[in-house]
KEGUMAR-568338 format. One line per 5 residues: for each residue x, y, z of N, C-alpha, C. Coordinates in pm, whole numbers, m for minus. Example, Ala and Ser with C-alpha at 12.3 -4.5 7.8 and 13.67 -1.06 7.14 Angstrom:
BEGIN
1319,m569,780,1230,m450,780,1320,m330,780  1285,m225,708,1367,m106,714,1290,3,787 .
This chain:
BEGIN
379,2254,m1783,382,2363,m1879,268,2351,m1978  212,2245,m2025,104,2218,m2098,8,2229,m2050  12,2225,m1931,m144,2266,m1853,m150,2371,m1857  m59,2471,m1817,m78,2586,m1820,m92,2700,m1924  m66,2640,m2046,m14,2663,m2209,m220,2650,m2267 .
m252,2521,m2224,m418,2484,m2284,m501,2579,m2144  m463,2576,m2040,m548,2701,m1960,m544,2806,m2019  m421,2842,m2037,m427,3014,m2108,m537,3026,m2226  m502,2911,m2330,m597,2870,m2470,m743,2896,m2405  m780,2792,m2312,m950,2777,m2321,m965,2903,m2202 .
m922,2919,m2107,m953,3009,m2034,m913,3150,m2006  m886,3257,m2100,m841,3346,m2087,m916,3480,m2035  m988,3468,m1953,m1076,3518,m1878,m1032,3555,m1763  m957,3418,m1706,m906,3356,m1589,m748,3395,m1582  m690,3423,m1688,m558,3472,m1723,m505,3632,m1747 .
m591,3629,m1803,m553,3827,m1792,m657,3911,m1717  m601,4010,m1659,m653,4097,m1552,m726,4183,m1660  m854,4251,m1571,m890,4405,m1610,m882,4509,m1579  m885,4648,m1627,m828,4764,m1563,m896,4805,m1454  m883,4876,m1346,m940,4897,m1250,m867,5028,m1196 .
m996,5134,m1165,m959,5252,m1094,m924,5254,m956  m883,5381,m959,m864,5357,m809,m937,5467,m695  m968,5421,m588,m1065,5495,m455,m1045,5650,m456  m1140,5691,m427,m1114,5859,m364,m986,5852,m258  m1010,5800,m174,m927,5749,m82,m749,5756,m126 .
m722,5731,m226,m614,5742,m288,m523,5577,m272  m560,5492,m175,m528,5362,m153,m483,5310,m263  m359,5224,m220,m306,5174,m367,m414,5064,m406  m369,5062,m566,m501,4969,m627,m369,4804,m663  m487,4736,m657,m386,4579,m652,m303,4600,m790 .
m170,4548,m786,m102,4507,m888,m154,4416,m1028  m341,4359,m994,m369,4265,m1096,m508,4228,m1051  m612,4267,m1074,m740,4225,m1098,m809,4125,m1166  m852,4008,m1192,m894,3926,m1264,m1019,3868,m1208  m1148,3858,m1315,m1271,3848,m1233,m1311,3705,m1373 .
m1370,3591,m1311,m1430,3506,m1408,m1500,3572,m1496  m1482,3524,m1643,m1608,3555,m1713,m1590,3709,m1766  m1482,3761,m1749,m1459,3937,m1764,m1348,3976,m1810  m1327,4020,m1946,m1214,4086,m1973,m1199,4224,m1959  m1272,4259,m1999,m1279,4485,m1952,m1421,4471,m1910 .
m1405,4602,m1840,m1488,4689,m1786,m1607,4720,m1901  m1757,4763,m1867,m1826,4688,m1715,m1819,4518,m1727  m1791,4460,m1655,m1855,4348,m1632,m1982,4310,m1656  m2044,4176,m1646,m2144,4183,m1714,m2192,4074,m1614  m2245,4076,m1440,m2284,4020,m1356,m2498,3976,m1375 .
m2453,3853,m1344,m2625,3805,m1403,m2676,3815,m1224  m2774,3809,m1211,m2844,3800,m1072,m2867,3694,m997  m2822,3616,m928,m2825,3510,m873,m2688,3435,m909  m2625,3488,m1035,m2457,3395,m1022,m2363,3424,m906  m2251,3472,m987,m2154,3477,m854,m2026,3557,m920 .
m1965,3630,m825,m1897,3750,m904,m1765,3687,m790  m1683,3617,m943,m1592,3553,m878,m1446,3611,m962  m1379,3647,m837,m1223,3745,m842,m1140,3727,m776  m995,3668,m829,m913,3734,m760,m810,3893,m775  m722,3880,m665,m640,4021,m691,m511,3984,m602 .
m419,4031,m704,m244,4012,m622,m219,4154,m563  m195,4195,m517,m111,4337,m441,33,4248,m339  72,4382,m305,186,4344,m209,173,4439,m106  155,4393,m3,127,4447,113,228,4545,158  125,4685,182,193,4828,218,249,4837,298 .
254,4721,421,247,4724,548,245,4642,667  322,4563,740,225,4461,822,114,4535,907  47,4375,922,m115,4382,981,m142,4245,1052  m210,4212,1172,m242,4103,1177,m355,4069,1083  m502,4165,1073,m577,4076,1053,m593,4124,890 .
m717,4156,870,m781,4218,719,m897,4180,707  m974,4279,678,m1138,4336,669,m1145,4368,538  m1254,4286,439,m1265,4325,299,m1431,4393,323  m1442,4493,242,m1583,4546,213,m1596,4521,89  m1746,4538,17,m1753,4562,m108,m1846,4636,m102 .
m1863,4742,m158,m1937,4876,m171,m2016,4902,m336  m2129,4907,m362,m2134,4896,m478,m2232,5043,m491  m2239,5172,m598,m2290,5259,m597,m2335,5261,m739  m2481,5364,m711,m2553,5391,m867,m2512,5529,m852  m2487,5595,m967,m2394,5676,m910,m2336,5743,m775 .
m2394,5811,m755,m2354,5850,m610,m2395,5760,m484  m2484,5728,m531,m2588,5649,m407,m2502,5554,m380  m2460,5473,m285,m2445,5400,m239,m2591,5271,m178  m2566,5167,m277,m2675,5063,m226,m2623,5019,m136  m2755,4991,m40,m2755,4910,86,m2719,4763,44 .
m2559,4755,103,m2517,4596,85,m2399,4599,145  m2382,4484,235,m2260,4429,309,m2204,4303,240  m2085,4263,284,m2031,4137,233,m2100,4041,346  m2132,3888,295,m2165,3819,430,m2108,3813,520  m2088,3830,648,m1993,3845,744,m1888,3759,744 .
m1920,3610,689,m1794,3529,722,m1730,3608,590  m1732,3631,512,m1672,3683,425,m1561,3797,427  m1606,3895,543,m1532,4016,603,m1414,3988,658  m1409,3904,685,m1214,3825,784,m1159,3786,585  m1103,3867,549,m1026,3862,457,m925,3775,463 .
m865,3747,572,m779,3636,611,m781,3462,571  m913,3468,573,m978,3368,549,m1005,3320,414  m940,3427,302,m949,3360,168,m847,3379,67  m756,3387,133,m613,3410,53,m590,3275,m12  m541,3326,m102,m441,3191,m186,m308,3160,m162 .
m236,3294,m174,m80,3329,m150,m78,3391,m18  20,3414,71,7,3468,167,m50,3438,306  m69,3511,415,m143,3429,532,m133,3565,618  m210,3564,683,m241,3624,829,m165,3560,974  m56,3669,1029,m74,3794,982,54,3822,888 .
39,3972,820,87,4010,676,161,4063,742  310,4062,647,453,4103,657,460,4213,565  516,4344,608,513,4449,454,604,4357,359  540,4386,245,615,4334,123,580,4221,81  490,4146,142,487,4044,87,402,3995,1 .
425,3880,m43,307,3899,m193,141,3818,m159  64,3865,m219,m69,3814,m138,m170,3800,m260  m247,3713,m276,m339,3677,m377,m478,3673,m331  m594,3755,m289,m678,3735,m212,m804,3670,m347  m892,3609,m254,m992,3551,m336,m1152,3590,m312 .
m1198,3657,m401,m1336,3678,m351,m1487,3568,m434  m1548,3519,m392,m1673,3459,m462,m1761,3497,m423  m1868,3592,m428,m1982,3612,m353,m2121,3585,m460  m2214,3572,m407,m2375,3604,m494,m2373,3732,m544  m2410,3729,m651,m2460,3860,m690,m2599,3881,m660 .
m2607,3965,m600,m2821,4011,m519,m2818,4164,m602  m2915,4157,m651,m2931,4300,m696,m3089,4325,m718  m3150,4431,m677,m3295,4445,m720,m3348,4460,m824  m3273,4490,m871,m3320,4488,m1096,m3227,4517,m1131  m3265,4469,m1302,m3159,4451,m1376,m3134,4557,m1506 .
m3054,4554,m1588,m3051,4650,m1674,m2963,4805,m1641  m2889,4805,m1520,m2840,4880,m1448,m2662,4842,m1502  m2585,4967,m1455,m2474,4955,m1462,m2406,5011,m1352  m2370,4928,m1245,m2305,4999,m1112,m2159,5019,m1074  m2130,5071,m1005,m2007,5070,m973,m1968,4981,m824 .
m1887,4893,m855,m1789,4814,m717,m1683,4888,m682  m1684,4886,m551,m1576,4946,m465,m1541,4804,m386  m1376,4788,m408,m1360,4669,m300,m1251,4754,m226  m1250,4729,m81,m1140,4754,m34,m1073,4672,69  m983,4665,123,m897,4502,216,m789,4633,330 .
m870,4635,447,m807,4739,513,m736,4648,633  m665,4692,715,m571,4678,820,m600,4682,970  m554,4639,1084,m648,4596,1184,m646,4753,1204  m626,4855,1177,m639,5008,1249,m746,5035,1155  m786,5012,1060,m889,5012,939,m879,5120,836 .
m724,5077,814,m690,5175,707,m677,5088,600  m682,5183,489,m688,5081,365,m540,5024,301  m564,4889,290,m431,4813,188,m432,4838,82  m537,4802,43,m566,4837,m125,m692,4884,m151  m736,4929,m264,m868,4997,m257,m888,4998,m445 .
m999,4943,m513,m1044,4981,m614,m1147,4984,m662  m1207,5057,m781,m1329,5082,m834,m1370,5022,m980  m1439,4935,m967,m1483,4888,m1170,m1633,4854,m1151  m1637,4844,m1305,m1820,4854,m1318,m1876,4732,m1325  m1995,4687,m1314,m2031,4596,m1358,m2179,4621,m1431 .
m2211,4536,m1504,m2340,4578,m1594,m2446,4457,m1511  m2544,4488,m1448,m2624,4386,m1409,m2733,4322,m1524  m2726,4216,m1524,m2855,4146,m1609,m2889,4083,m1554  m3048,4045,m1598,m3162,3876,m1538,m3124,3776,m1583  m3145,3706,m1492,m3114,3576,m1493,m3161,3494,m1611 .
């Protein structure tokens, strides 16, 4: 209980979630967003760190597998960017939960990636979404991040 009492103290970053919209798509958005280093919206991603998140939802549905994208747009545009492929088997980075998913059950997925961006001074929008082996969406949401140099 004291560990968890002085985590909350020094790390509250890591403890409370931020708000997060949700997809055109209409896909439910996770029950709890939490990104290092970020309490609200935009985020404030440096270039070369690492845009590190998790998210709890409860699964809409069973599925064997799960496919995460991350989609990031200046406004409309959509930048050219994929997740690294090992990264795309969503399965592969859960905390809570496991593959394959039972409806209802509770799931904590984990994302860490590089942040790559071509310049800085920008404010973009992330789209993550964690779809189902038919490639429909589990969950789906939208938040900003503010890019800066390193």
């Amino acid at each position: 209980m004291l560990k968890v009492l002085l985590a909350a103290v020094c790390f509250p970053s890591l403890i409370y979630g931020i708000a997060v919209r949700p997809c055109a798509n209409n896909a439910p958005v996770p029950k709890e967003v939490r990104v290092v280093g970020c309490t609200a919206e935009p985020c404030t991603v440096q270039i070369g760190g690492l845009v590190d998140m998790d998210l709890d939802f409860v699964a809409p549905r069973a599925t064997n597998g799960m496919r995460a994208t991350l989609d990031i747009f200046l406004g409309t545009f959509r930048v050219p960017y994929d997740l690294p492929m090992e990264q795309q088997n969503a399965c592969n980075f859960l905390k809570a939960g496991s593959c394959p998913l039972t409806q209802a059950e509770f799931i904590n997925y984990h994302l860490s990636t590089p942040a790559a961006a071509p310049f800085a001074g920008i404010t973009v929008d992330l789209q993550l979404q964690l779809t189902d082996d038919n490639g429909q969406a589990l969950i789906c949401f939208r938040s900003s991040a503010r890019i800066v140099a390193a």
